[in-house]
C-alpha positions as CSV (number, residue, x, y, z in Angstrom):
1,X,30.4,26.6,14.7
2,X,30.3,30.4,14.5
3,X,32.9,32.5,13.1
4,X,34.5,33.9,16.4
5,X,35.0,30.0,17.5
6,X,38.6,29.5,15.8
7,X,39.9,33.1,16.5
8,X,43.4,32.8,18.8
9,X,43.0,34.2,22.1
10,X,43.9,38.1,22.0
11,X,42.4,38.4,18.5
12,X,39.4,41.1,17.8
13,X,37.4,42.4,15.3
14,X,34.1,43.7,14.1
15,X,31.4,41.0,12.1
16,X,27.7,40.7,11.8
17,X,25.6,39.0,14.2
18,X,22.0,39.0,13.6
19,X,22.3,41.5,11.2
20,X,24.2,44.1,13.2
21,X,27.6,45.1,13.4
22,X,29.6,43.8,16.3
23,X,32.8,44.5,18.4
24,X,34.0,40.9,19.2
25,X,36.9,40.7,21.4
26,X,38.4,37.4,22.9
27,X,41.0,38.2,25.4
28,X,43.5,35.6,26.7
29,X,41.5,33.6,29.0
30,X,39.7,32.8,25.9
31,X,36.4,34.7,27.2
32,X,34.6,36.7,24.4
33,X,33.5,39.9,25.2
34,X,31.3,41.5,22.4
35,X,29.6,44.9,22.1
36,X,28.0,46.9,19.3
37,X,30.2,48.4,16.8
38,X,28.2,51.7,16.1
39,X,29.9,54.4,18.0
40,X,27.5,56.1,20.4
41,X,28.6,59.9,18.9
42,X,27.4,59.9,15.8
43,X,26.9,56.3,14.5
44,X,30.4,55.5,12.7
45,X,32.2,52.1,12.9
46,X,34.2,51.4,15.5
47,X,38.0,49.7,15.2
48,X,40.2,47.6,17.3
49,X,42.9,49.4,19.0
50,X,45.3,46.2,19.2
51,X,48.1,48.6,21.1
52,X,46.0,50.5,23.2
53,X,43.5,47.3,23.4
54,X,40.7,49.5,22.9
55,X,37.7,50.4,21.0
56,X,38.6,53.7,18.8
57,X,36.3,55.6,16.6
58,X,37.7,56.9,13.4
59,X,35.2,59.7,12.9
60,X,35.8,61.9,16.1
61,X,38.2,60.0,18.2
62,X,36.2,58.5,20.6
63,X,37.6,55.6,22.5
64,X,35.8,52.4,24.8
65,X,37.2,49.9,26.8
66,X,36.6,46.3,26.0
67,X,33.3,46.2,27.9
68,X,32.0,49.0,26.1
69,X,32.8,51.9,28.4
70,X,33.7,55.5,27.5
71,X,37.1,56.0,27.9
72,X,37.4,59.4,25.8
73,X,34.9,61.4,24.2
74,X,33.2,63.2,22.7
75,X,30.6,59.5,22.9
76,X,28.9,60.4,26.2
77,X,26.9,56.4,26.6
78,X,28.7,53.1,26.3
79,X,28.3,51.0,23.6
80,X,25.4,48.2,24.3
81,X,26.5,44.6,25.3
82,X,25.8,41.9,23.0
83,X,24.7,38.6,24.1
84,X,26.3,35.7,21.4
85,X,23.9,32.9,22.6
86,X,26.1,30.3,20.8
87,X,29.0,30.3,22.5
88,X,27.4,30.2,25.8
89,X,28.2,26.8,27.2
């Protein structure tokens, strides 16, 4: 059982998976959506938004969508998908 299993639907936050930092989102369908949490700028940690249900960078303001995509900039290039094999049914 991983450690994403258990969350409530709506819940998000950022964990380790195979060694890297991830954005793990499950929305209310119960479908995780997970990206990496290294903002594509300049390589600071991403946070959950839980108003704006978005992705926000503290270091330069930089904010994705759940999926990954650039909403605002200055991050030019999504974040990269991640693939959680274990939940995959």
């Amino acid at each position: 059982m991983s450690e994403i299993e258990p969350w409530k639907n709506g819940q998000a936050g950022v964990v380790i998976i195979d060694h890297k930092k991830t954005a793990v989102y499950k929305d209310e369908a119960g479908q995780v959506h997970a990206v990496s949490a290294i903002c594509t700028h300049m390589g600071c940690t991403i946070g959950w938004n839980a108003d704006e249900r978005t992705w926000d960078c503290p270091c330069h303001g930089s904010r994705y969508s759940i999926e990954g995509k650039v909403l605002r900039g200055p991050a030019k290039k999504d974040l990269e998908r991640v693939e959680i094999d274990y939940l995959k049914k």
